[in-house]
C-alpha positions as CSV (number, residue, x, y, z in Angstrom):
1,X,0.7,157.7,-52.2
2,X,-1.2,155.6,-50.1
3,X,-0.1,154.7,-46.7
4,X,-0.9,151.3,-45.3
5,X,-2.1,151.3,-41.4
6,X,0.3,150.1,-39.1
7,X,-1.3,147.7,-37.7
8,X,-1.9,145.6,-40.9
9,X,0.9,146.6,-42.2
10,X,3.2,145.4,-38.8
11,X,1.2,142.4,-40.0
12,X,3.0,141.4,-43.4
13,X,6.4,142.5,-42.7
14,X,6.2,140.1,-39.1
15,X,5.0,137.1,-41.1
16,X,7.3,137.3,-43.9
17,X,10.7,137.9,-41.9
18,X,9.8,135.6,-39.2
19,X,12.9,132.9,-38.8
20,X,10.8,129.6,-38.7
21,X,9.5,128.7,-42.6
22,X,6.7,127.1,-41.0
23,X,5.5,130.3,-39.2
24,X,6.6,132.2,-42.6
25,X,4.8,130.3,-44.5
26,X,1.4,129.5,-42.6
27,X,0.0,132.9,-43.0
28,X,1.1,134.0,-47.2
29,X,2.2,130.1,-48.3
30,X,2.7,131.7,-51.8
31,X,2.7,134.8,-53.6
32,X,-1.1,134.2,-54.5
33,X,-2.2,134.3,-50.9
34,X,0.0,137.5,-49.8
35,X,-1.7,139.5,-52.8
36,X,-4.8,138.1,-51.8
37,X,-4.2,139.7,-48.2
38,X,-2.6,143.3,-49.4
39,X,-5.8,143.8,-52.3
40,X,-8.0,145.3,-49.5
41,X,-5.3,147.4,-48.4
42,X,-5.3,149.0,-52.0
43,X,-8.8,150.6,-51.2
44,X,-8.3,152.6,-48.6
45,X,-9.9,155.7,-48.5
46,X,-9.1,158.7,-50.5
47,X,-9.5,162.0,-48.9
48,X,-11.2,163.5,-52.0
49,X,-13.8,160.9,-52.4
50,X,-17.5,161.0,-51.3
51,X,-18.5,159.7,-48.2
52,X,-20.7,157.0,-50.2
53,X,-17.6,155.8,-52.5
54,X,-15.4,155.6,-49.0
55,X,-18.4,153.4,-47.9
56,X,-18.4,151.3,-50.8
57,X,-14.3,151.0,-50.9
58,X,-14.4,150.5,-47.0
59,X,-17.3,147.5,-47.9
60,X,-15.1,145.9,-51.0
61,X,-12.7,146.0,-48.4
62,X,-13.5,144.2,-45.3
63,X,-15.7,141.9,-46.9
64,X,-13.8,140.0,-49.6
65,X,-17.2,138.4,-50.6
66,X,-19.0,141.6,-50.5
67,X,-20.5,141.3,-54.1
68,X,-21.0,137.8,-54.0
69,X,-23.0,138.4,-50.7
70,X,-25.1,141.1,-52.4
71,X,-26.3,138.8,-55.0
72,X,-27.4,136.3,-53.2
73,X,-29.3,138.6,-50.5
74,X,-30.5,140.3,-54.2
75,X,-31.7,136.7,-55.1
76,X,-33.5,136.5,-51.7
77,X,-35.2,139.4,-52.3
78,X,-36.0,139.2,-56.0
79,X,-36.7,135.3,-56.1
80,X,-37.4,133.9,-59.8
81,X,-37.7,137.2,-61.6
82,X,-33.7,136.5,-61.5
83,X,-33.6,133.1,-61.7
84,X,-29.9,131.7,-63.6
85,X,-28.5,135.3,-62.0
86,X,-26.6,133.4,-59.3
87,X,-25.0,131.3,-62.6
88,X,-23.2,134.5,-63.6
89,X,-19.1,133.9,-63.1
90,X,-17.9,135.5,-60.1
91,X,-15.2,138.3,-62.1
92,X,-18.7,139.3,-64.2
93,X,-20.7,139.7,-61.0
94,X,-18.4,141.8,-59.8
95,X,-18.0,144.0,-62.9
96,X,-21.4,144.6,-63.4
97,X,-21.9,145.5,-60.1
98,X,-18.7,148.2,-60.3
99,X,-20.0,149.7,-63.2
100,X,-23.3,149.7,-61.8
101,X,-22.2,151.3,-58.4
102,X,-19.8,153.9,-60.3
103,X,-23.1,155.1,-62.5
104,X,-25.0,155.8,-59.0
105,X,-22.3,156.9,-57.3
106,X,-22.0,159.6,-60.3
107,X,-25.6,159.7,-61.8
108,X,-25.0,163.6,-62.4
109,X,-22.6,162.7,-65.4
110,X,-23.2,159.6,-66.6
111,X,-26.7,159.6,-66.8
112,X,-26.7,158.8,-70.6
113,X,-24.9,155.1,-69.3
114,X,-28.0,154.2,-67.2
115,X,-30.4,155.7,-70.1
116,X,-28.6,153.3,-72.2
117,X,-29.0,150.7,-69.9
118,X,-32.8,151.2,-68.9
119,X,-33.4,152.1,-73.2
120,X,-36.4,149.7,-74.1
121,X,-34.1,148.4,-76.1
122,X,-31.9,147.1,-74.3
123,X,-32.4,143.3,-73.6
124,X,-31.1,142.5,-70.9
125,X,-31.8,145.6,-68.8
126,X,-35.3,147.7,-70.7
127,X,-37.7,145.6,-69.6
128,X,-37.2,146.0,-66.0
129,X,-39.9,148.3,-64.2
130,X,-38.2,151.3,-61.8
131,X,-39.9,149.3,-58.9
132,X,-37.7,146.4,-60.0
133,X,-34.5,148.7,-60.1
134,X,-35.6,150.1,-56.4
135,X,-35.2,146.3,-55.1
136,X,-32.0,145.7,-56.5
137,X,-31.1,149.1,-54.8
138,X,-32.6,148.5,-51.7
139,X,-30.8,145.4,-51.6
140,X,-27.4,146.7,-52.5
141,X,-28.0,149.6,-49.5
142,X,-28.5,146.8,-47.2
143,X,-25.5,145.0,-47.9
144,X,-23.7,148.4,-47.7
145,X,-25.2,149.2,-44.0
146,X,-24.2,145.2,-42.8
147,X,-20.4,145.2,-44.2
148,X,-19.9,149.2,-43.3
149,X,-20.9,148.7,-39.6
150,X,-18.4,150.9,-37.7
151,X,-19.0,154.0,-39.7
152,X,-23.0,153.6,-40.8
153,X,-25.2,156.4,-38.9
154,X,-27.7,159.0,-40.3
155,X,-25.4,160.7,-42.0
156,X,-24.0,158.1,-44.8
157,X,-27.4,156.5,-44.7
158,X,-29.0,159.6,-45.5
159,X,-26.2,160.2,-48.6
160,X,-27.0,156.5,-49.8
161,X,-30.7,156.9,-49.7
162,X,-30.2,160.2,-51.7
163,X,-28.3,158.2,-55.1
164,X,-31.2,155.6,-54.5
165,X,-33.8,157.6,-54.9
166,X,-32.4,160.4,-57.3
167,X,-31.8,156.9,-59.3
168,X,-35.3,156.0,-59.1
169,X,-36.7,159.2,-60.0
170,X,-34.7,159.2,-63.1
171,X,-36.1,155.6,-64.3
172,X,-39.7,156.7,-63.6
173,X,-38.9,159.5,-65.6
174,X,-37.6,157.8,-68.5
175,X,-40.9,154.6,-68.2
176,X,-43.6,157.8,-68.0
177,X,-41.5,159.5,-71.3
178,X,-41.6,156.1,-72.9
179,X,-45.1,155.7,-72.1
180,X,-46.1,158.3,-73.6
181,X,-44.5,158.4,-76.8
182,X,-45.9,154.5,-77.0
């Protein structure tokens, strides 16, 4: 069971037993905005999980717009080659990017996913060159170092730099095999 710090925690049960409605009301007005509040409470670290999924949780967490912000700084970087990305709905964005960051985050078993997804055949994903894919990573790790300030040093960096290039090295793998069989 997951424990909610005190802190926040002290937080919520002040603002919803406080006396005046008015003060009640001002920080959860409905039931909407108080499950808005506790959702980044529900990612709170999980003793068993690698330090780059903490990092990730700990990012989803304080930044509410963390995967919004990563696709626009992804645009920034990438410029037309994604051009209509930023028209993607918001609740797609941010399942792409979760199954995209649960594939690096495991690339030792589920390898066949991003095979599937880097396939020549696929069209949305096969034509895209492993120097394209390293952008989109090296934009993602850069929005990970800005949201996961207090607890990005060496270390973590280190970790994160180790999926993104493992990652890499598996696409250039599968471009040289396709290459030549072609």
């Amino acid at each position: 069971m997951k424990l909610l710090p005190e802190s926040q925690l002290s937080t919520v049960i002040l603002s919803l037993l406080a006396e005046d409605p008015a003060e009640r009301c001002g920080k959860f007005p409905d039931l909407h905005e108080l499950l808005r509040y506790l959702h980044p409470l529900t990612r709170l670290d999980e003793p068993q999980a690698s330090e780059t999924r903490k990092s990730y949780r700990r990012c989803l967490a304080s930044n509410k717009e963390f995967i919004r912000d990563f696709y626009a700084h992804y645009a920034t970087k990438e410029g037309a080659k994604i051009s209509g990305f930023n028209e993607i709905s918001k609740r797609r964005q941010s399942a792409m990017l979760q199954m995209a960051v649960d594939v690096l985050l495991d690339l030792d078993t589920k390898k066949h996913y991003l095979y599937q997804l880097m396939h020549p055949g696929n069209a949305k994903h096969g034509a895209y060159t492993a120097q394209d894919f390293a952008i989109f990573l090296d934009a993602f790790l850069e929005n990970v170092a800005e949201n996961d300030r207090g607890h990005w040093n060496e270390d973590l960096a280190a970790e994160w730099q180790k999926i993104r290039d493992q990652t890499i090295d598996f696409i250039q793998e599968l471009r040289a095999e396709e290459s030549s069989v072609a």
